[in-house]
DRENDO-1510 file (C-alpha; in Angstrom, 1 decimal, always signed):
<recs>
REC; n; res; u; v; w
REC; 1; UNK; -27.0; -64.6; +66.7 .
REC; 2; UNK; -25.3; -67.0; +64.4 .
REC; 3; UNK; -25.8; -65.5; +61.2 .
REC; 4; UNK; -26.7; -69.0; +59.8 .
REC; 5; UNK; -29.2; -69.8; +62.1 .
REC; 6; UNK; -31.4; -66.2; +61.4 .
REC; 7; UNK; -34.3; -65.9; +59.2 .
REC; 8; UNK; -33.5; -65.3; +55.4 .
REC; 9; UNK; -34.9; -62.7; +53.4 .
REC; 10; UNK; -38.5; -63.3; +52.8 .
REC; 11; UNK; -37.5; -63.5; +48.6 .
REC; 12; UNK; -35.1; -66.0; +49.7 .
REC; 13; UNK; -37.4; -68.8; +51.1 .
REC; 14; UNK; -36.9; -72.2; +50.3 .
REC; 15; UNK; -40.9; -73.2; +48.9 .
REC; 16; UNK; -41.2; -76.8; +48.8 .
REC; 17; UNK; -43.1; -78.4; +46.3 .
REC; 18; UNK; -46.4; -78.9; +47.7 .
REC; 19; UNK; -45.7; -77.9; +51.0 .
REC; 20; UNK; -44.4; -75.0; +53.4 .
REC; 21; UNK; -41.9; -72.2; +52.8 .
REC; 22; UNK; -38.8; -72.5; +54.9 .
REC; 23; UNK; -37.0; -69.8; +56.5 .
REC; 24; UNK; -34.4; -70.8; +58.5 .
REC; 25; UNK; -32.1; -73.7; +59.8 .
REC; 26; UNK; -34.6; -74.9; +62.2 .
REC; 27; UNK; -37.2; -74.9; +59.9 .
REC; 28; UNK; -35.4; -77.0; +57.4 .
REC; 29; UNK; -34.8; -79.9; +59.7 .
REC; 30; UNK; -38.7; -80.1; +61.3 .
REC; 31; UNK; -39.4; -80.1; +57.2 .
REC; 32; UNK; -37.6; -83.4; +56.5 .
REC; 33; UNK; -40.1; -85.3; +59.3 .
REC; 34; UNK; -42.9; -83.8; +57.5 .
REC; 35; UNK; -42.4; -83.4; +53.5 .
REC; 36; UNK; -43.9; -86.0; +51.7 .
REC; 37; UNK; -42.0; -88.6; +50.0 .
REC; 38; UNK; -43.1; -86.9; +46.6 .
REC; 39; UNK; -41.6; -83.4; +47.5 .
REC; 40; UNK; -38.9; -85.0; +48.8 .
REC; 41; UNK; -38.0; -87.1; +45.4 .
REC; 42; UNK; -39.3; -83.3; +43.5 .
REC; 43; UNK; -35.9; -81.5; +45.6 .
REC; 44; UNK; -33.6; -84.4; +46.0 .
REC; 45; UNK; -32.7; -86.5; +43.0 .
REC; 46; UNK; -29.7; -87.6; +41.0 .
REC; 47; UNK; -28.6; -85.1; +39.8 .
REC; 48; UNK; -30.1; -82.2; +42.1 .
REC; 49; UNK; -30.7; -81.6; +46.0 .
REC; 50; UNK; -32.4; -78.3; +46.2 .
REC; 51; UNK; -31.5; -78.4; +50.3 .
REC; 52; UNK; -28.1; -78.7; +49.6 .
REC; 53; UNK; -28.2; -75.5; +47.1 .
REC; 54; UNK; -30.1; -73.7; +49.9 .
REC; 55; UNK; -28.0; -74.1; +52.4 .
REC; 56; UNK; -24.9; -72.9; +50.3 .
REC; 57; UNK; -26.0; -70.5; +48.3 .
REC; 58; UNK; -29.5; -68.8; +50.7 .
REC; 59; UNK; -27.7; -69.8; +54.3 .
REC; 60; UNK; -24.0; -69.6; +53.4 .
REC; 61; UNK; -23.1; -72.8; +55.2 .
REC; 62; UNK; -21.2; -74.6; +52.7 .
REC; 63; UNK; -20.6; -77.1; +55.8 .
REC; 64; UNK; -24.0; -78.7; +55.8 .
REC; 65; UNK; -24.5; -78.0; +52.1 .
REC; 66; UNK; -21.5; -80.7; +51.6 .
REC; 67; UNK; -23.3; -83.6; +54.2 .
REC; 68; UNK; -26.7; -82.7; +53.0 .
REC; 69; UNK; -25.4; -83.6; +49.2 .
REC; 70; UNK; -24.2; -86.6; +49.9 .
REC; 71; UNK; -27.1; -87.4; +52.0 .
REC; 72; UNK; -30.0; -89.1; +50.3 .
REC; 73; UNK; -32.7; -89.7; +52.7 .
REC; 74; UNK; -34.9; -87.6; +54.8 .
REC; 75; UNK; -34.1; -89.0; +58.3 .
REC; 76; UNK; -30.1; -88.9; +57.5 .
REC; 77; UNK; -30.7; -84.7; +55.9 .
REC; 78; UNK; -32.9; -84.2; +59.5 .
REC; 79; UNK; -29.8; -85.5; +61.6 .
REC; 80; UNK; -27.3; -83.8; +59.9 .
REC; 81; UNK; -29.6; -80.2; +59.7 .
REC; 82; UNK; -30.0; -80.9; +63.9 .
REC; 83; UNK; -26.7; -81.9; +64.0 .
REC; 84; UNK; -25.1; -78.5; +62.3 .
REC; 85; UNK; -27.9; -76.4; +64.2 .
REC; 86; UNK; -26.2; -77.8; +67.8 .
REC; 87; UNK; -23.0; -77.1; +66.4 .
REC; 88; UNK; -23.9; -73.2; +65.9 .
REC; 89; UNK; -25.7; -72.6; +69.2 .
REC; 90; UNK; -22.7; -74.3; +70.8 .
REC; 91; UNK; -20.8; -71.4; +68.8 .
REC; 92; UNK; -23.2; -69.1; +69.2 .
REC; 93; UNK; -23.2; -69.6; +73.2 .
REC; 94; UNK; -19.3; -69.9; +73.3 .
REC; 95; UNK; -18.9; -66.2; +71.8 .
REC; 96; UNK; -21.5; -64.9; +74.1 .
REC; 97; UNK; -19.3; -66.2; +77.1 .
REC; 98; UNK; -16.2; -64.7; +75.4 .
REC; 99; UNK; -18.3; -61.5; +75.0 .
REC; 100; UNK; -19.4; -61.2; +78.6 .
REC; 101; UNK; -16.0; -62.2; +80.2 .
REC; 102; UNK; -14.2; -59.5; +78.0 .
REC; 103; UNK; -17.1; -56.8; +79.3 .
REC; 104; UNK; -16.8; -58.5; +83.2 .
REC; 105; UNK; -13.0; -57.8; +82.6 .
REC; 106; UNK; -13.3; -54.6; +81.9 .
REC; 107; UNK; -15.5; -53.1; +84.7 .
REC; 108; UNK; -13.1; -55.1; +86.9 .
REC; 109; UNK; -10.4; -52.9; +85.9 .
REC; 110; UNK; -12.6; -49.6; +85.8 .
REC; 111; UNK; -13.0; -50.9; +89.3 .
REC; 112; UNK; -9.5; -51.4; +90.2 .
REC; 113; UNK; -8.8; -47.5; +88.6 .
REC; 114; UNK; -11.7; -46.0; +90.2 .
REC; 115; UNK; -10.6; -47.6; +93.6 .
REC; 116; UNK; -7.2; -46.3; +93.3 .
REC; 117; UNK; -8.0; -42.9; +92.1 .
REC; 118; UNK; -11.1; -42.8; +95.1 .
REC; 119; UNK; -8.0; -44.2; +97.6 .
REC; 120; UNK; -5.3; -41.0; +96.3 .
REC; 121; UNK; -8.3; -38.4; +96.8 .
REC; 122; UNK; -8.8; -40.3; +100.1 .
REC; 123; UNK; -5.3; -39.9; +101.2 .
REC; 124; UNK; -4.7; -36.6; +100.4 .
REC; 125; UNK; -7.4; -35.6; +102.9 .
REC; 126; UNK; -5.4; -37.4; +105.2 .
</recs>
């Protein structure tokens, strides 16, 4: 799995103000259609936007971190946390088809050397 879409270390929740904990990327974006305006205005303000931190410093994804900081509403941090999450299972699913084809490509070749070697054995009997 994407290392940025996994669970953080429990110590490394995000705990909203008055609200739930969050513990991943998928979490995060269902949080901005639920936290309250006030929690909302207690993480995001002027000068701060505690999702932003998060997702640099807890997640690593200094990608969303940049969009979510200069994002100012829920509904636009929601998009862009879906947004990032579709671009990392796309990721996530590309490497897994890179994975398999490399694998699939190498018991075709076992195949290949195992045919040969069964075909020389075969021949010599001949």
């Amino acid at each position: 799995m994407v290392k940025e879409l996994e669970n953080v270390a429990s110590d490394k929740a995000f705990f909203i103000f008055n609200g739930p904990k969050i513990n991943n990327l998928y979490e995060l974006a269902e949080v901005f259609e639920n936290i309250s305006d006030a929690s909302f205005r207690h993480h995001v303000t002027a000068q701060k936007n505690d999702f932003s931190n998060w997702a640099r410093d807890v997640i690593g994804d200094s990608e969303l971190a940049a969009k979510l900081m200069s994002a100012k509403n829920k509904s636009k941090m929601a998009y862009l946390a879906r947004e990032r999450i579709s671009q990392l299972e796309t990721l996530e699913a590309a490497s897994h088809t890179k994975a398999l084809l490399k694998f699939g490509m190498l018991d075709f070749l076992l195949g290949i050397i195992i045919g040969v070697i069964a075909g020389v054995i075969l021949v010599s009997f001949l």
